[in-house]
C-alpha positions in Angstrom: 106.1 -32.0 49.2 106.3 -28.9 51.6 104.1 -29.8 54.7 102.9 -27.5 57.3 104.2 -27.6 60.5 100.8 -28.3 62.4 99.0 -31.5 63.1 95.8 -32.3 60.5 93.2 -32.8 62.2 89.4 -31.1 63.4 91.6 -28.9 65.3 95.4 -27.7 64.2 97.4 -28.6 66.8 101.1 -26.9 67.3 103.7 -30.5 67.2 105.7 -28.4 69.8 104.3 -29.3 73.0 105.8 -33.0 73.3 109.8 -32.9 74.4 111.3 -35.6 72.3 114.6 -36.2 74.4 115.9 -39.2 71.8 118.8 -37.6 70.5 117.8 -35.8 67.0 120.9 -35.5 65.0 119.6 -34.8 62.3 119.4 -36.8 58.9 116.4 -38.4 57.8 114.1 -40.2 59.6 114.2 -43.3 61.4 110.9 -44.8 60.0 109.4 -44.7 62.8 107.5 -41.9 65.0 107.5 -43.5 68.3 109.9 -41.2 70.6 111.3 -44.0 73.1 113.8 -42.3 74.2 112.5 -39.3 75.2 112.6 -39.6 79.1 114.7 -37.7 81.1 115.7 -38.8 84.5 112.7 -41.2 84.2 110.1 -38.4 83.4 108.3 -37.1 80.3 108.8 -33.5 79.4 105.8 -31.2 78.3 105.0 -27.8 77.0 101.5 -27.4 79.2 99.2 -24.9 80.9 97.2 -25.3 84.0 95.5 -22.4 83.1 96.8 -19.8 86.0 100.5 -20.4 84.2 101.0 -19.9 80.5 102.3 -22.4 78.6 105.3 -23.7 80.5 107.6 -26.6 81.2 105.8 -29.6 82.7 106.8 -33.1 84.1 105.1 -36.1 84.2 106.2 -39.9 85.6 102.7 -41.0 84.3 100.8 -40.9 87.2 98.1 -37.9 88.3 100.2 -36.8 91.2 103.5 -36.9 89.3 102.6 -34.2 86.7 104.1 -31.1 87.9 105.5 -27.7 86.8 109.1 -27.8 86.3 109.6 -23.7 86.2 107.1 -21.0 85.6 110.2 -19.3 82.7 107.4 -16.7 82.3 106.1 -15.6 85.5 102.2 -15.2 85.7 99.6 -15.8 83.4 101.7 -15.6 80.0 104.0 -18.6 78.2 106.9 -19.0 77.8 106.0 -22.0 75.1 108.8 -24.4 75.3 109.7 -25.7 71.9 112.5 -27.5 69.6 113.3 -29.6 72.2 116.7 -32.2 71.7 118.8 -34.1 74.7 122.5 -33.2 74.8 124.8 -33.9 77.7 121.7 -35.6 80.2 119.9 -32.5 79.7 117.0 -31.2 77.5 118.0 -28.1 75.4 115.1 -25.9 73.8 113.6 -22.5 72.9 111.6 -20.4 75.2 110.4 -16.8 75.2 111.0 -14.5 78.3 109.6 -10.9 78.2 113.0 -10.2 79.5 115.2 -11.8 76.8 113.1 -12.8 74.1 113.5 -16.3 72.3 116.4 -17.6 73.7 118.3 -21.2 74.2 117.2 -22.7 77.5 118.3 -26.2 78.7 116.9 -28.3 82.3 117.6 -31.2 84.0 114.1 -31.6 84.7 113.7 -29.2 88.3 113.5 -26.1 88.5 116.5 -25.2 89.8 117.9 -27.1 86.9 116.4 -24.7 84.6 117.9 -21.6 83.0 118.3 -19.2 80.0 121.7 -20.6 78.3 122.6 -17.4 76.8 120.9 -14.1 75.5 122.3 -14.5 72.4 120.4 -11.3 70.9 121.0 -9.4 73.5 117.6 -7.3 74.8 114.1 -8.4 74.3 114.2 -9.5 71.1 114.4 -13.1 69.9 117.3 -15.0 68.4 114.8 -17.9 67.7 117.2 -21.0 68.0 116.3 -23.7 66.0 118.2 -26.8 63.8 119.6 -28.4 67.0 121.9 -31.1 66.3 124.3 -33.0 68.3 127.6 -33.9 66.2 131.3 -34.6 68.0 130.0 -33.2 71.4 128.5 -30.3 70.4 125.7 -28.8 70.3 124.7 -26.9 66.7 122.1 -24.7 66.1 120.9 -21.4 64.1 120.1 -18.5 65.6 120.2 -15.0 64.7 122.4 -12.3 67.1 121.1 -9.2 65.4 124.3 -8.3 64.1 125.0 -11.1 61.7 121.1 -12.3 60.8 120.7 -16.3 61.1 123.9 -18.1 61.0 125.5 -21.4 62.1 125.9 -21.7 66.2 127.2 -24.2 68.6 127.2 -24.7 72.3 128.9 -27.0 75.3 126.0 -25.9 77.7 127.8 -23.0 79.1 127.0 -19.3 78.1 131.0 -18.8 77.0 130.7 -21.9 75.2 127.8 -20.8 72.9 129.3 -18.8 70.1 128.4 -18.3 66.3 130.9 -20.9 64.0 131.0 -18.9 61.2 129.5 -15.7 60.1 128.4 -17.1 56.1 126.8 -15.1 54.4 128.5 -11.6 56.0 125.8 -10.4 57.9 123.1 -11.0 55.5 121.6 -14.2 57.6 123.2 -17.6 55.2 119.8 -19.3 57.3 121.6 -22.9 57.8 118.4 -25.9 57.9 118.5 -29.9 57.6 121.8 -30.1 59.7 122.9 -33.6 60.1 125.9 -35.2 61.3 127.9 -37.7 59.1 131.8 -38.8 59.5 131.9 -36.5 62.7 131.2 -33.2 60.8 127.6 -31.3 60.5 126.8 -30.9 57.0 123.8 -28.3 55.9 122.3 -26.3 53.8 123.2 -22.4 53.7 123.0 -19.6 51.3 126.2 -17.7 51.0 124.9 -14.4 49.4 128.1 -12.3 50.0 129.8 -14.6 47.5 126.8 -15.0 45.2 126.8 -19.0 45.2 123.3 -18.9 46.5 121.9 -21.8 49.0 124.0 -25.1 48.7 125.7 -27.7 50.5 128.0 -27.2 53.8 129.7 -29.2 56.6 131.8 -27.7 60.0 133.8 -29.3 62.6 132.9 -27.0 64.5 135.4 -24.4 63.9 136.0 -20.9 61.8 138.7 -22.9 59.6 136.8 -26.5 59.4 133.6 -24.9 58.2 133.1 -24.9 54.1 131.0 -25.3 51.6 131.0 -28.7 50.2 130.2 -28.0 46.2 128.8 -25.1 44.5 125.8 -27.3 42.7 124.6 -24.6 40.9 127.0 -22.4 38.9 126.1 -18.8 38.3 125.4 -17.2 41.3 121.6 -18.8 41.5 120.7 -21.4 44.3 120.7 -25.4 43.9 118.0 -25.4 46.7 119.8 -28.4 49.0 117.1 -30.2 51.3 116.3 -33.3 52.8 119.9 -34.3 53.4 119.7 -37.9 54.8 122.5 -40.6 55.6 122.3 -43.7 54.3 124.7 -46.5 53.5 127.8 -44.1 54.4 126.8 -41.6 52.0 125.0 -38.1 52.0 121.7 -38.0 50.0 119.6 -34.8 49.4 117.1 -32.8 46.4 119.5 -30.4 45.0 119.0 -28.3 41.4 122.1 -27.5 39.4 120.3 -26.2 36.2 120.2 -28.5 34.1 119.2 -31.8 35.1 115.9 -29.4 37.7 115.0 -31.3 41.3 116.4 -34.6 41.3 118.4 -36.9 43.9 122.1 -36.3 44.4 124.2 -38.1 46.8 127.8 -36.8 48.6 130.8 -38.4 50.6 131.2 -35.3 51.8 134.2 -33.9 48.4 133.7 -32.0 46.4 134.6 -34.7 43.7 132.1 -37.0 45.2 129.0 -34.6 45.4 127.4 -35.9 42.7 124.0 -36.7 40.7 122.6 -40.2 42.3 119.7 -40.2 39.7 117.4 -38.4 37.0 114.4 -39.5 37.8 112.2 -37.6 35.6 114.6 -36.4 32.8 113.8 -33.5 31.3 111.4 -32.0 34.9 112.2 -32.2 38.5 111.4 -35.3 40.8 111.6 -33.1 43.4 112.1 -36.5 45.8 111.0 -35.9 49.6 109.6 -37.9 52.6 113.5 -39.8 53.1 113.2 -42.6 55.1 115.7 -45.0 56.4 114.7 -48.4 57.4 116.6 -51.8 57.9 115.5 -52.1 54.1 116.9 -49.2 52.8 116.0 -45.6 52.2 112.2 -44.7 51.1 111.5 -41.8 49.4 108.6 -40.2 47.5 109.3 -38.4 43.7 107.7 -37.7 40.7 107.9 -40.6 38.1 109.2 -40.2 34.6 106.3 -39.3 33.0 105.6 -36.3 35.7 102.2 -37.8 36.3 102.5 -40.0 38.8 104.2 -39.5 42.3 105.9 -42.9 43.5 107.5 -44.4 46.0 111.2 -45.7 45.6 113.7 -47.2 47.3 117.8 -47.1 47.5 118.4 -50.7 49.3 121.7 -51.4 50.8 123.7 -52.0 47.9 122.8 -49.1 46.2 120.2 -50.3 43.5 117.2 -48.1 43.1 113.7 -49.5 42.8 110.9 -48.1 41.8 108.0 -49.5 44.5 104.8 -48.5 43.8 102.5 -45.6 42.0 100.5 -44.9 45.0 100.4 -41.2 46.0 101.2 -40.9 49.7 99.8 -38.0 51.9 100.8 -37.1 55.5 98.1 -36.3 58.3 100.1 -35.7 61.3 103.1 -33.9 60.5 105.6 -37.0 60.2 106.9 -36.5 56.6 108.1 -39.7 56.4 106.8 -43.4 56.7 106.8 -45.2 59.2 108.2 -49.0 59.4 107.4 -52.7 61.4 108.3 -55.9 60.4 109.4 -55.7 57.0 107.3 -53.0 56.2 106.8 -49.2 55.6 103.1 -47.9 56.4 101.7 -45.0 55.1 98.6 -42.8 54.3 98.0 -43.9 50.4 95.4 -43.0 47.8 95.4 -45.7 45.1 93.0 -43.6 42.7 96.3 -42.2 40.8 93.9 -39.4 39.9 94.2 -36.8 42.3 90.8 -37.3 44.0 92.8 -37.7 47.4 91.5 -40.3 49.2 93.6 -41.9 51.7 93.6 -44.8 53.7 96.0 -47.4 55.5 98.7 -48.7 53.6 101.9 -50.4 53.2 104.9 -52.1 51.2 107.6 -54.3 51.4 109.2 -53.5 48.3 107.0 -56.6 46.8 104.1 -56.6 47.8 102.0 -53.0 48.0 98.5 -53.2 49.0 96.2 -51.5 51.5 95.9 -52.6 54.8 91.8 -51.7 55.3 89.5 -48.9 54.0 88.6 -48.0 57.4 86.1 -45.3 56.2 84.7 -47.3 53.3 83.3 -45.6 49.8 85.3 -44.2 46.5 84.9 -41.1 47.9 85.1 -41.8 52.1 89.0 -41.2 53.6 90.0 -42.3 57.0 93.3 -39.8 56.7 95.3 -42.2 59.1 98.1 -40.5 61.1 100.3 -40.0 63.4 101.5 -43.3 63.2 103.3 -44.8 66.1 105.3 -48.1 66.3 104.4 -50.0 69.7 104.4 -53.6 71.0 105.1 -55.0 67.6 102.0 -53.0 65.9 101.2 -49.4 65.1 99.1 -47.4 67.0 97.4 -44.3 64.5 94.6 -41.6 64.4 92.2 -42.2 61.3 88.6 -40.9 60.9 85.7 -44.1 60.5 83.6 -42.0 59.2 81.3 -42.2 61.8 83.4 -41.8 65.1 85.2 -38.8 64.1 89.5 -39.1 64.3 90.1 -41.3 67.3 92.7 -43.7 68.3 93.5 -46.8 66.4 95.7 -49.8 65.8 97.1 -52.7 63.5 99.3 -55.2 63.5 99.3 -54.8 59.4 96.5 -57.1 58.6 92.8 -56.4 58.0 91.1 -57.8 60.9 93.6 -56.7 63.3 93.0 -52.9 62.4 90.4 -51.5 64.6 89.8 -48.4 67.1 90.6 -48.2 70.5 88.8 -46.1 71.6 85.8 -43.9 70.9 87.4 -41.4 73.3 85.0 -38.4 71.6 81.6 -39.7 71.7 79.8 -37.7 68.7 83.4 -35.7 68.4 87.0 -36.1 67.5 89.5 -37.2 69.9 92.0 -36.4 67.7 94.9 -38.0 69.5 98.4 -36.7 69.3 101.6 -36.3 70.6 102.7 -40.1 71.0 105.0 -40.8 73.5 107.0 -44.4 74.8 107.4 -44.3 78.4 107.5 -47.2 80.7 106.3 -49.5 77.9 103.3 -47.7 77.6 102.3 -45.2 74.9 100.9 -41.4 76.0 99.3 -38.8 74.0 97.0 -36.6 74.4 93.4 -36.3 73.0 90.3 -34.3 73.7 87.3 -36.2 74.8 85.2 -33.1 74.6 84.9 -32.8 79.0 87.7 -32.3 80.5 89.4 -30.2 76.8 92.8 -31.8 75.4 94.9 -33.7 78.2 97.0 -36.7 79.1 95.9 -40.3 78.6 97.5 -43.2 78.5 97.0 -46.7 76.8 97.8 -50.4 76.5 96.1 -50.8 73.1 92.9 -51.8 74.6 89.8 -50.0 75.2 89.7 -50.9 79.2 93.6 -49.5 79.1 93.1 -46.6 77.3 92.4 -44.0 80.3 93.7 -40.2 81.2 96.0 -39.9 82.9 95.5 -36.0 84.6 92.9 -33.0 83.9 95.9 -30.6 84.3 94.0 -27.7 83.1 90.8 -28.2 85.3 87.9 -28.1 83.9 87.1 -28.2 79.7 90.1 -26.4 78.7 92.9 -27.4 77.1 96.8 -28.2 78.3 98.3 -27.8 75.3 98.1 -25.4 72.8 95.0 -25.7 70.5 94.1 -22.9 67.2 90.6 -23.5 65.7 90.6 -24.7 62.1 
């Protein structure tokens, strides 16, 4: 299931604006989308504008006063729009635009002096669009294209000499490396070696020109197996690849050639095509096509191995998480039990037992609540859903019926439509629109009375972060 990369909601919102500093090396998810780690010197890190700046690097300790501009990267009225943001060596690295440079790799220790352009790694004004960071063996990796050798595999210690290409792949035709993740010490990944005709399958680097190979050629012939999703779990690699015969279905690698291998045929005969991979202290969720090819389902690999088939409820995500997200025993998601196609989703969840919904918040066979954005806190969940009646606002559960309700009607008449969920100091932040003062940052405790904003940093009704009409 291909997702976009913006936020569902009444308004698209770009995910890029919140810095998550927890360290994202790659490799599924962790079943949960509560950032708690991503502080920085005891601040939270922003892509915001105040409206005389662009879109820039902003600060915040949590308080009105303490929400600053780190560096104005692109002087005057214009952005500079911070994005792909990862923590490596006590210092946020990202990708900013300068007229100057283009898109280039930035890092900061959150002040402005702090704050620089890594490298121009496409030398000029044009961009070499950085992207895939992943910390592995005290490195940095990343992709970026130099305009010589198209998009290829880089690395970096922090230091302009230090950032070089690994390995040049495909021969200057761009091998585009994606879903980098580190496992035994080495960054394996999905490339497309075109010079040698084997197509996009699966690689791993130490780091250097000689340690960097492809892994297994999947798919014989020249044509592509199509790795993605390569999670770690249970000390093994797994990842949708097609070799051909057996179409999308779930492989799993120790990182040999000999032990790159097919995990399961799950619809033999058509592709599974599994997706969503989600490791929990229950074992790794995922979402695939049944055996029939009618029914999408969720499964689960638990510790030992042993694959189980969960539930035939088809799962939809409405914030950009592509995963589920797990508390107590459970993995919560956006469900629609109809098995029909109609698309009509609502809270649910499953321990591998029991699968049931959690409430129909916007009640009627044809109503949905879309719930999203889910966010584990203080031993419950804290989501956007629509009621039906108060538009997409802030709510919570703690997995029963009774105990899921709104927060806040923070849009009276509107959508608040909350987003960007951050832990900091025990307290959740996000920001939300409550039609006044345009999309900013607020602040709760999970109560109505705690539930406030934090700082109209873009006076007025316009918006801090970036907003694109539906």
């Amino acid at each position: 299931m291909q997702k976009s990369p913006w936020c569902f909601t009444l308004i698209l919102i770009p995910c890029f604006f919140v810095l998550c500093l927890s360290a994202c090396g790659g490799g599924g998810s962790s079943g949960s989308s509560s950032t708690s780690e991503n502080v920085l010197e005891d601040v939270m890190l922003f892509s915001m504008t105040d409206g005389s700046h662009g879109f820039e690097l902003v600060s915040s300790d949590g308080t009105e006063v303490g929400t600053v501009l780190v560096k104005d990267i692109e002087l005057g009225p214009d952005s500079s729009a911070p994005s792909r943001f990862t923590v490596f060596n006590n210092a946020m690295y990202f990708t900013a635009r300068t007229s100057a440079a283009g898109k280039e790799l930035w890092k900061s220790d959150g002040t402005e002096a702090g704050t620089s352009l890594v490298k121009d790694i496409r030398y000029g004004t044009s961009d070499s669009n950085p992207d895939n960071y992943t910390e592995c063996r005290g490195i940095l990796f990343f992709s970026a294209d130099d305009g010589i050798n198209d998009v290829e595999l880089w690395r970096t210690d922090g230091s302009a000499a230090g950032t070089v290409m690994v390995m040049d792949i495909a021969d200057s035709a761009g091998s585009y490396p994606r879903d980098l993740v580190c496992y035994n010490n080495e960054v394996y990944f999905s490339a497309s070696d075109t010079s040698l005709y084997n197509g996009r399958e699966l690689w791993k680097s130490d780091g250097t020109l000689a340690g960097t190979a492809m892994v297994k050629n999947i798919r014989l012939g020249g044509d592509s197996s199509g790795v993605y999703g390569i999670t770690s779990f249970n000390n093994l690699l797994y990842f949708t690849a097609n070799d051909g015969i057996y179409g999308d279905e779930l492989w799993q690698s120790d990182g040999t050639e000999d032990g790159t291998v097919l995990a399961h045929d799950l619809w033999v005969g058509g592709s599974s095509a599994p997706d969503w991979f989600t490791v929990t202290p229950d074992g790794m969720f995922f979402n695939a096509w049944d055996n029939t090819g009618s029914l999408y389902s969720i499964y689960r690999i638990d510790k030992y191995g042993v694959l189980d088939k969960i539930a035939d409820i088809d799962q939809q995500d409405f914030g950009d998480q592509h995963q589920y997200t797990y508390l107590n025993g459970y993995i919560y998601f956006s469900g629609d039990s109809s098995l029909d196609g109609s698309g009509y989703y609502e809270l649910w969840r499953t321990n591998g037992t029991i699968t049931e919904e959690v409430k129909d918040i916007n009640p009627g066979l044809t109503n949905q609540s879309q719930p999203g954005e889910m966010t584990v806190w203080s031993n419950m969940i804290l989501f956007r859903a629509n009621d039906g009646t108060n538009g997409f606002e802030l709510w919570k559960t703690d997995g029963t019926e009774s105990g899921t309700a709104m927060v806040k009607d923070v849009f009276t008449g509107g959508s608040g439509a909350p987003t960007g969920f951050t832990l900091y100091n025990s307290e959740i932040f996000f920001f939300v629109n409550n039609d006044t003062n345009g999309y900013e940052l607020w602040k709760t405790d999970g109560t109505e009375a705690g539930t406030v904003m934090i700082v109209d940093y873009n006076l007025g009704p316009g918006h801090a972060i970036p907003v694109s009409s539906n």
